[in-house]
N, C-alpha and C positions, 0 to 999 in steps of 0.2 A: 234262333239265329241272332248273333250278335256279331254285331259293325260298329266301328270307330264311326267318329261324329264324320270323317271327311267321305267314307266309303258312305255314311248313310246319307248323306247332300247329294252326291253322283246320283242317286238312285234315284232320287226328285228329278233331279234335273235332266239324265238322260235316259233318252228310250233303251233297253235293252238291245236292239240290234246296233247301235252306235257302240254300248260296252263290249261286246261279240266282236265287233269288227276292230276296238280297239288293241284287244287281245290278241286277233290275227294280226294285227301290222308290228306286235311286241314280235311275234312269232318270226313273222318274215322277215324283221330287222335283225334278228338273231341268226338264221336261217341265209341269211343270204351274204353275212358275212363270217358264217362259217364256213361256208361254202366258199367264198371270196380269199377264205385260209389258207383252204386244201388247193384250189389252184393256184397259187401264188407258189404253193411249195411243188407243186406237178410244173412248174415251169409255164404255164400256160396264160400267166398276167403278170407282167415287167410291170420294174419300176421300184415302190413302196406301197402301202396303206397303212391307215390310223383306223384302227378298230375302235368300236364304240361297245362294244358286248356288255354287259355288265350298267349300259344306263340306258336299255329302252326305253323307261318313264318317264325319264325328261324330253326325250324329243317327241313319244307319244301324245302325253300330257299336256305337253304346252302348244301344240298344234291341235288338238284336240277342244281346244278354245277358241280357234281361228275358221275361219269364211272361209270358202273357196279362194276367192280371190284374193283374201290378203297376202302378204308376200314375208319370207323367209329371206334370212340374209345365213348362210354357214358357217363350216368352218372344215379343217383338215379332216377333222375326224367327224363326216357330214352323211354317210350311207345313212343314218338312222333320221336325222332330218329330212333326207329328200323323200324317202319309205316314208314318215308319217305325212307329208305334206301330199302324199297321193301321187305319188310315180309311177307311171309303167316300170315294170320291172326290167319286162325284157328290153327296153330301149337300156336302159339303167345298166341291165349286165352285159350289152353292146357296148357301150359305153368304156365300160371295165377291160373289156379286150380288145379296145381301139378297134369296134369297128363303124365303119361309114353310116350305119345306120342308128349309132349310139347319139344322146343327147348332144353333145360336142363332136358330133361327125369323128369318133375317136382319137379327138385331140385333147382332151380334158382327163380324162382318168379319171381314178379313183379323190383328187383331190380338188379336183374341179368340176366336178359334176353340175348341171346348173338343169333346170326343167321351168324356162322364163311362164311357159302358158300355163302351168299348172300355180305359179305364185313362187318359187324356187328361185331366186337371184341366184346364185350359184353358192358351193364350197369354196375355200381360198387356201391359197399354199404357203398366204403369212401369215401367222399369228396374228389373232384381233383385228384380219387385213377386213373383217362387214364390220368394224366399228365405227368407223369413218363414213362406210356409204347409209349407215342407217340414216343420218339424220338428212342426207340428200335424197334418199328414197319417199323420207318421210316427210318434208319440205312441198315435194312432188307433188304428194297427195292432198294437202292441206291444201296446196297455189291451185290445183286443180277442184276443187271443194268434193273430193272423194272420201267418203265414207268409211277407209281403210285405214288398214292398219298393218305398220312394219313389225316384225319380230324379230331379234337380233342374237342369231347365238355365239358364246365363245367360253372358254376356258378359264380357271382360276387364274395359269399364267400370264392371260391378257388381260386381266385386272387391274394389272401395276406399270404397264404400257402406257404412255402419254396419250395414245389415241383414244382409249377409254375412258379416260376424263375429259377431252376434250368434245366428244363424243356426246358425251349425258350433259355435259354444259351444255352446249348447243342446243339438245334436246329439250332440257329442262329450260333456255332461258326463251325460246322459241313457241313451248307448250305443242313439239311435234310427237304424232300419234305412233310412239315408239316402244316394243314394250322388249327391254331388256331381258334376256335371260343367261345367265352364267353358270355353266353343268362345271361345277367344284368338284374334280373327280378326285382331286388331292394331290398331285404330280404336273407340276408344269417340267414336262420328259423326263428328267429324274429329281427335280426340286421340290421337295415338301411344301407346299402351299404355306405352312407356318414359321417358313424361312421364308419366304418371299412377300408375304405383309405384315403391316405392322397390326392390322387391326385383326381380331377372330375370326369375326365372320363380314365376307367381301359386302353382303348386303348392309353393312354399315357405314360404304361409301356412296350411299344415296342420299346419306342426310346433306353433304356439302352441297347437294345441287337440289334441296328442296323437293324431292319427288320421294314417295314410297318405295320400301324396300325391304325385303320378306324373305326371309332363310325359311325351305321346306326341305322334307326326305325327298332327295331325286328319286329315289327308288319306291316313292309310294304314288303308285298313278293318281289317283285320287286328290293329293294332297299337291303335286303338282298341276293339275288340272284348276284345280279349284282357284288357287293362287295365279295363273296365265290367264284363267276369265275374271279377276276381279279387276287385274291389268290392263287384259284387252277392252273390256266396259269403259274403262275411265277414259284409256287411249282414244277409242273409237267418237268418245261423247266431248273430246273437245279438253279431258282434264288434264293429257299431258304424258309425260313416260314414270315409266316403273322400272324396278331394279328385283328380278327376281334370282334368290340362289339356288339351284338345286345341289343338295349334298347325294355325291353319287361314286362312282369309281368305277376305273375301266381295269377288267379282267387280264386283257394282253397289253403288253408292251405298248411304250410310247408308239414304234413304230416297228416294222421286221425286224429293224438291226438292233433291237432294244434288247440289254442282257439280262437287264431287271437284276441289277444287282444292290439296288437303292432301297429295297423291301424286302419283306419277308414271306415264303411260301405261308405261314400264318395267317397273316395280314390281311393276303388274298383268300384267302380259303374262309377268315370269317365274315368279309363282304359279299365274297358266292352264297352263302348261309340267307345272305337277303334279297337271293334272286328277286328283282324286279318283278318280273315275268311267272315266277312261280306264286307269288305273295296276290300279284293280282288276279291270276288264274283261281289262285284259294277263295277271294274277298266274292269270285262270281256262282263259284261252287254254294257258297255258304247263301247267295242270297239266292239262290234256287235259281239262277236265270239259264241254268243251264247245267246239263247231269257231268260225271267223266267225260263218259264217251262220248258225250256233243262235242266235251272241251278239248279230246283227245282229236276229233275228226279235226276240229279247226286247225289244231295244230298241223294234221294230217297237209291239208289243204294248203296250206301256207308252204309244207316243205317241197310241194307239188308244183308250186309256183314257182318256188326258184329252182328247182328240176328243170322246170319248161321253160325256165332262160336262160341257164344255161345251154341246151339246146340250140333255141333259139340263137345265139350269139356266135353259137361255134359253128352256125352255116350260114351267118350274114357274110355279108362281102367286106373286105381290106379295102379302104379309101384308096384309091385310085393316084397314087405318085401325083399323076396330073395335075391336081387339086394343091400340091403342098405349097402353094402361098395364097390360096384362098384365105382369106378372113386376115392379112398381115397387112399391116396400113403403114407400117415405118420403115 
């Protein structure tokens, strides 16, 4: 058996049923917005969505570091964070079809999905719109002398936004328990990430504000794991924020209406080569914690899950007209 130094640190440090159930959440993040595909195109979920296929690891990974209680901040393209942070699904795929018994009593959709009691602050529908609330989150919890910790996700394109610096300043001048993460998938909608900064790599903007800052493979769980707990440690013990990159890439389009005309069928095909998901499925095969067919059942299970909320969703009840200025304060 041979393991990379970051798959053989995982295996110290976690129990085998935590790596098992890692894999199942890669699974059902996959899984549930494939599924989230096919009915978009059956007419049965209005609107848009921002798919995330192609980077389970980073939102696995860097949740996969974090407490129960600690809290996530999203983004547009946010089904794979609310899945790792421990979602009901079937509330989640309520949710998706606007119904009354979805996270957002189905007002939120697909790009505002929020799970407050699980640690979920919600997705957002502007770019780098949790960049701003980290450091009020994370304010909260210092003024409060809570032992947590913010996690903040967003895109390479929300990098080069004023709210991002302004953001990790505050964090960094504060020393609040923030731990940055930025899934680089390489397309801010059709803009090359290397048209849009000046510098290589975005975790080189955490030297102006004094904090650590670490380019890993988004697509190596392991190695994004590793990198979210040396973060969360420091965050949670009082040393301040971090600036983590994960280098990753999304399979589909910015969004439906995306032609993908800014890339190459190529392109894509040799990032699919680095399934996430398949690469971490291999790293559990090789360390014996688990045969095919255990790995295959897991998968099994996971596609069972979103099976049965699907389901579930399509015989929940339509929010009630009655209700339409509930929760509208202006």
């Amino acid at each position: 058996m041979t393991l990379d130094i970051h798959s053989a640190r995982m295996l110290e440090e976690l129990e085998p049923p935590i790596l098992l159930d890692a894999l199942k959440k890669m699974y059902l993040i996959r899984y549930f917005e494939e599924k989230a595909e096919e009915l978009y195109a059956l007419g049965k979920i209005h609107g848009t969505m921002h798919l995330s296929i192609g980077q389970e690891a980073s939102a696995v990974g860097s949740c996969l570091a974090l407490q129960p209680k600690d809290y996530i901040l999203s983004t547009h393209r946010g089904h794979g964070h609310c899945i790792a942070k421990g979602a009901d699904l079937n509330l989640m795929m309520a949710e998706f079809f606007g119904k009354a018994v979805g996270y957002c009593r189905g007002r939120g959709g697909s790009m505002h999905i929020a799970d407050v009691d699980g640690g979920n602050l919600g997705a957002n529908g502007v770019v780098g719109g949790g960049l701003p609330l980290a450091p009020g989150v994370a304010l909260g919890l210092k003024m409060k002398g809570l032992p947590l910790v913010c996690m903040c996700f967003f895109g390479d394109g929300a990098s080069v936004e004023g709210a991002f610096h302004e953001s990790l300043n505050l964090a960094a001048v504060w020393k609040l328990p923030v731990v940055y993460v930025c899934e680089n998938n390489q397309y801010a909608m059709s803009m090359p990430v290397t048209k849009g900064s000046a510098v290589e790599r975005i975790s080189q903007k955490a030297s102006a504000y004094d904090m650590p800052g670490i380019t890993v493979d988004g697509n190596d769980l392991p190695a994004v794991y590793l990198a979210a707990k040396e973060a969360v440690e420091r965050a949670r013990s009082g040393g301040g924020p971090s600036l983590i990159e994960c280098l990753t890439y999304r399979w589909r389009g910015h969004s439906k209406s995306d032609r993908q005309r800014y890339r190459t069928k190529e392109e894509v095909k040799e990032w699919q080569a680095r399934d996430p998901i398949v690469r971490f499925r291999a790293m559990l095969d090789r360390a014996r914690l688990a045969n095919p067919a255990e790995l295959d059942q897991i998968s099994e299970q996971a596609r069972q899950i979103i099976e049965g909320a699907v389901k579930f969703a399509e015989s929940a009840d339509d929010p009630d007209p009655a209700t339409i200025m509930d929760g509208v304060y202006a």
